[in-house]
PyMOL commands that place a pseudoatom at each C-alpha (Angstrom):
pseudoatom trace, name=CA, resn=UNK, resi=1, chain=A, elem=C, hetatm=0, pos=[6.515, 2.211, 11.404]
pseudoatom trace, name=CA, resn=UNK, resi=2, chain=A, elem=C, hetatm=0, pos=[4.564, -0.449, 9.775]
pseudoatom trace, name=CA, resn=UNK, resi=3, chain=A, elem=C, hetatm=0, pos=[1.742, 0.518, 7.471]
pseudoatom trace, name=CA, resn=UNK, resi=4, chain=A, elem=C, hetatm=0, pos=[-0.779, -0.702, 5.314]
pseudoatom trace, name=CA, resn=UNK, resi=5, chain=A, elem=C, hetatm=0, pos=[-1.804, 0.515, 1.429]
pseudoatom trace, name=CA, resn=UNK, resi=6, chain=A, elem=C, hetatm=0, pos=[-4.842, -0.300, 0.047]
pseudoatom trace, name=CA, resn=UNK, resi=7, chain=A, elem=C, hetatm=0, pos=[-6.403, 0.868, -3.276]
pseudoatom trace, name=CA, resn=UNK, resi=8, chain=A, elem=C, hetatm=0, pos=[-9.463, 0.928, -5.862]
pseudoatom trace, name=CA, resn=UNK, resi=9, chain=A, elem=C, hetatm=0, pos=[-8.324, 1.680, -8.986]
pseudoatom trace, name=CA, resn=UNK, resi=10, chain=A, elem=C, hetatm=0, pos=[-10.913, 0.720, -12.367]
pseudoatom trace, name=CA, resn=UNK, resi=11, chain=A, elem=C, hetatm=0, pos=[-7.987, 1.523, -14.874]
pseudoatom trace, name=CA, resn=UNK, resi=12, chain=A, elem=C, hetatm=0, pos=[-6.123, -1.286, -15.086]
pseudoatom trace, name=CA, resn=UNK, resi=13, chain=A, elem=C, hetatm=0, pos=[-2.741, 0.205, -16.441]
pseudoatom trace, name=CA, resn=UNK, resi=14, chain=A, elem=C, hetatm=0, pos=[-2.635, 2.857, -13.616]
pseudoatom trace, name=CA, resn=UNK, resi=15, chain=A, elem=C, hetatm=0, pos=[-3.389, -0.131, -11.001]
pseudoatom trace, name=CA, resn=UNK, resi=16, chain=A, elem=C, hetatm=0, pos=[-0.570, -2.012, -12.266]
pseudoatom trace, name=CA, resn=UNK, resi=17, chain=A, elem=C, hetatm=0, pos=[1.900, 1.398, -11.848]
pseudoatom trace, name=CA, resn=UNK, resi=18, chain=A, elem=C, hetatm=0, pos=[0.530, 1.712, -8.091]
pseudoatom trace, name=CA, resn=UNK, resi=19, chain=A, elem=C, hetatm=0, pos=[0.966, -1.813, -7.377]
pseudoatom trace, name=CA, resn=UNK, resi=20, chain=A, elem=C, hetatm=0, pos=[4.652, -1.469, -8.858]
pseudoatom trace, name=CA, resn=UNK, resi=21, chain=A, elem=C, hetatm=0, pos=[5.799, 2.048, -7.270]
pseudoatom trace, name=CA, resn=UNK, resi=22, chain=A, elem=C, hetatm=0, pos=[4.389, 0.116, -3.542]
pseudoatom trace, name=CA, resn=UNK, resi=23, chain=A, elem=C, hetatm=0, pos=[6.448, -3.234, -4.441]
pseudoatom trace, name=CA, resn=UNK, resi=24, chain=A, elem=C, hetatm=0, pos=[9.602, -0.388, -5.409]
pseudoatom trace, name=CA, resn=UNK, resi=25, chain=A, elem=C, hetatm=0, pos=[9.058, 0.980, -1.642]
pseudoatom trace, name=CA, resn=UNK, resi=26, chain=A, elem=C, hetatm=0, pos=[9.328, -2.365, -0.459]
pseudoatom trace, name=CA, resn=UNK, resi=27, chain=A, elem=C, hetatm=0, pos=[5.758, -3.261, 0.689]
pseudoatom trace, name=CA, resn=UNK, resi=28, chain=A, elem=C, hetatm=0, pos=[4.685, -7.317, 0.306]
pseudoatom trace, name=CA, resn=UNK, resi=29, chain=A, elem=C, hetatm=0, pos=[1.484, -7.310, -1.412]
pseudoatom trace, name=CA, resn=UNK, resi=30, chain=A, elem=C, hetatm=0, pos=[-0.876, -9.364, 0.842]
pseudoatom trace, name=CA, resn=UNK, resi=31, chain=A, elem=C, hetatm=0, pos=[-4.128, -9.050, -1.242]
pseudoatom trace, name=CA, resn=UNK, resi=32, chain=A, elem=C, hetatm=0, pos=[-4.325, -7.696, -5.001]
pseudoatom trace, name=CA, resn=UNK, resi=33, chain=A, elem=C, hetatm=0, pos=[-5.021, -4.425, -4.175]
pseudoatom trace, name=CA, resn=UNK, resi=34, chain=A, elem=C, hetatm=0, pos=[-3.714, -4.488, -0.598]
pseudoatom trace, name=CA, resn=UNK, resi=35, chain=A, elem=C, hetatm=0, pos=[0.107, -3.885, 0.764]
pseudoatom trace, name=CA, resn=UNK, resi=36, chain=A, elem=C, hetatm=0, pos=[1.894, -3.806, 3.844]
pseudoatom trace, name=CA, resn=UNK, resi=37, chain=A, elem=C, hetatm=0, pos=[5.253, -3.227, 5.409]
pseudoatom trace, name=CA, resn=UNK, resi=38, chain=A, elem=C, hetatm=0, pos=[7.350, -0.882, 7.005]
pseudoatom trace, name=CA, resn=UNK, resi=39, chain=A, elem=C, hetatm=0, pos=[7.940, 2.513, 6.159]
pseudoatom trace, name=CA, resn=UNK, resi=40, chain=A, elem=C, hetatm=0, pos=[9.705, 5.562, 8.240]
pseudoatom trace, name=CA, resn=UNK, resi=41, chain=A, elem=C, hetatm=0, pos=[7.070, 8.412, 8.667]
pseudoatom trace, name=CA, resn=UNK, resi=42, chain=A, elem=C, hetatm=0, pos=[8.927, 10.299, 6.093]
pseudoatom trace, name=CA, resn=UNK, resi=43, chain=A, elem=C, hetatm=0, pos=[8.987, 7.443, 3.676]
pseudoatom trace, name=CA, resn=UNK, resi=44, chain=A, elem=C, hetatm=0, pos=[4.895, 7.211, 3.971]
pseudoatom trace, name=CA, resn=UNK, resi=45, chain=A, elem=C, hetatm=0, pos=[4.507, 10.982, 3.032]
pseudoatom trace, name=CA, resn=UNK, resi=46, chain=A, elem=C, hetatm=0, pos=[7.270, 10.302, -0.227]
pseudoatom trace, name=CA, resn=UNK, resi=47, chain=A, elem=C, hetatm=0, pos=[5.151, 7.359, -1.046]
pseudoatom trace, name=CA, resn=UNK, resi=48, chain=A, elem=C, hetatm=0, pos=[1.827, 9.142, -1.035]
pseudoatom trace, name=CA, resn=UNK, resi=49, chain=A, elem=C, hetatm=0, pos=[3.394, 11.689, -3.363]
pseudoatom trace, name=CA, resn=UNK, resi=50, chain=A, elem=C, hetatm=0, pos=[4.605, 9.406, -5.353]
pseudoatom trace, name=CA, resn=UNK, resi=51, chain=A, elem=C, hetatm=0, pos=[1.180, 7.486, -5.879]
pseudoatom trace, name=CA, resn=UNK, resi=52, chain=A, elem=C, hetatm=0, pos=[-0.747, 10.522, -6.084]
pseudoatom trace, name=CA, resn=UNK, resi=53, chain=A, elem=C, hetatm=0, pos=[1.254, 11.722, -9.127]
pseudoatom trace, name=CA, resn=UNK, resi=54, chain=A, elem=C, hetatm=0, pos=[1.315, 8.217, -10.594]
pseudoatom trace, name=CA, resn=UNK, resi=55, chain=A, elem=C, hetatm=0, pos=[-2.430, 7.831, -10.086]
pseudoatom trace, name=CA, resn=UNK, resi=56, chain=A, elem=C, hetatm=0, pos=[-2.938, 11.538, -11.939]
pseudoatom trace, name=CA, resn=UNK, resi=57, chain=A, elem=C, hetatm=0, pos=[-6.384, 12.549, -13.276]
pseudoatom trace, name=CA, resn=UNK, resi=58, chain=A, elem=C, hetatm=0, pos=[-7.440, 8.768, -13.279]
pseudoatom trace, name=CA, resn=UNK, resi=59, chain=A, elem=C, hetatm=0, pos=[-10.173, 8.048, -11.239]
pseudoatom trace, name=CA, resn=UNK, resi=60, chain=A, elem=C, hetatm=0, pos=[-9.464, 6.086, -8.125]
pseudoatom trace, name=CA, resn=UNK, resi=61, chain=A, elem=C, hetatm=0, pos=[-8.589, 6.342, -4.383]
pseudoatom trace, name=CA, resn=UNK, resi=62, chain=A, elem=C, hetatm=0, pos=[-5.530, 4.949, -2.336]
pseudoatom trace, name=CA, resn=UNK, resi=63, chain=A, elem=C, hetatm=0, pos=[-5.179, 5.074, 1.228]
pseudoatom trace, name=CA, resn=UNK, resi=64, chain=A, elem=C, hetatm=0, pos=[-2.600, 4.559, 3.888]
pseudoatom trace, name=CA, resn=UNK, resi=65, chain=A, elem=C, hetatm=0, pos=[-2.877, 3.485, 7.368]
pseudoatom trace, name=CA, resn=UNK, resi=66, chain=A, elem=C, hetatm=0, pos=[-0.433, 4.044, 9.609]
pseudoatom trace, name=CA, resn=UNK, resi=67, chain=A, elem=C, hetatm=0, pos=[-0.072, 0.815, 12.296]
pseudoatom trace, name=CA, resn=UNK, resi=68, chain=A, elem=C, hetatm=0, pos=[1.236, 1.559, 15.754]
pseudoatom trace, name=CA, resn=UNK, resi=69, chain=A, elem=C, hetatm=0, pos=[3.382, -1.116, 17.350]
pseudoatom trace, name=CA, resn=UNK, resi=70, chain=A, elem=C, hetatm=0, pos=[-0.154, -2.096, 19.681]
pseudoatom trace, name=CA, resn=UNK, resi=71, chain=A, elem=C, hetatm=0, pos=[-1.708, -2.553, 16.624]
pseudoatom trace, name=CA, resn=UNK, resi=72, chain=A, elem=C, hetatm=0, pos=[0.737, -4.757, 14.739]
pseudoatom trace, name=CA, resn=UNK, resi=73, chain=A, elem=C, hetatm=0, pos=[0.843, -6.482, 17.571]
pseudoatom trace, name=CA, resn=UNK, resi=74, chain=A, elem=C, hetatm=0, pos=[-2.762, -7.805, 17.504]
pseudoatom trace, name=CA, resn=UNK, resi=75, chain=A, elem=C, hetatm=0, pos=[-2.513, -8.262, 13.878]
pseudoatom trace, name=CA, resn=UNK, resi=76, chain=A, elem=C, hetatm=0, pos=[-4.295, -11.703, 13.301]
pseudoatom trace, name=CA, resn=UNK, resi=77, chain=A, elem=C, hetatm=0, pos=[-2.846, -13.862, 10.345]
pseudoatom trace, name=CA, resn=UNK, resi=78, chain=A, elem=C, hetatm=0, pos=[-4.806, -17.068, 8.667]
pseudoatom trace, name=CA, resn=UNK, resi=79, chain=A, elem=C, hetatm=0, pos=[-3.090, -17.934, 5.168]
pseudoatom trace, name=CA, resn=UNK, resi=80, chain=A, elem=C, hetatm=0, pos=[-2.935, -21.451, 3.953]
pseudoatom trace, name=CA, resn=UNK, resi=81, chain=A, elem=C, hetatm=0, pos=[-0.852, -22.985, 0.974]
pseudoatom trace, name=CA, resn=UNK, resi=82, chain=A, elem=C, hetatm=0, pos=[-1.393, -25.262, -1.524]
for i in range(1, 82): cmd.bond("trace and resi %d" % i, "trace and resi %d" % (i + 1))
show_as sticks, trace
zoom trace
C-alpha cells in the first residue's frame, strides 16, 4: 500500500534521525520533510513505532497517510530538472 510521511520537527538532530529511519524503510524523500512509497499495512504500524520512539520527548509531530490505489492513481506529478 503506498503511503505518504510527512513531518515538523524544530530539532534538527532528531529531524535528521526521522528522515534516516524513513529512507531505512525505503521511502524516496520527495520534499525535505516529506516521504513516500510503499509500505505493507504492517510495515506502516512498525514504522510509526519506530519514529515515535526515535522522535522521544522532542517536540514535533509526524504523520502518515495511507494512499488507496484510487488515490495513487490521481496522484498529479510536476518536477523539473536542472
Amino acid at each position: 500500500m503506498h503511503c505518504l510521511v510527512v513531518y515538523d520537527i524544530p530539532d534538527d538532530a532528531k529531524r535528521t534521525k526521522v528522515a534516516d529511519v524513513c529512507l531505512d524503510y525505503g521511502l524516496d524523500r520527495i520534499q525535505y520533510s516529506a516521504f513516500l512509497g510503499t509500505l505493507s499495512a504492517s510495515l506502516q504500524s512498525e514504522l510509526m513505532l519506530k519514529l515515535k520512539k526515535t522522535l522521544g520527548r522532542k517536540a514535533g509531530n509526524i504523520q502518515l497517510f495511507p494512499l488507496s490505489g484510487k488515490d495513487w492513481d490521481g496522484r498529479r506529478v510536476i518536477e523539473s530538472k536542472e
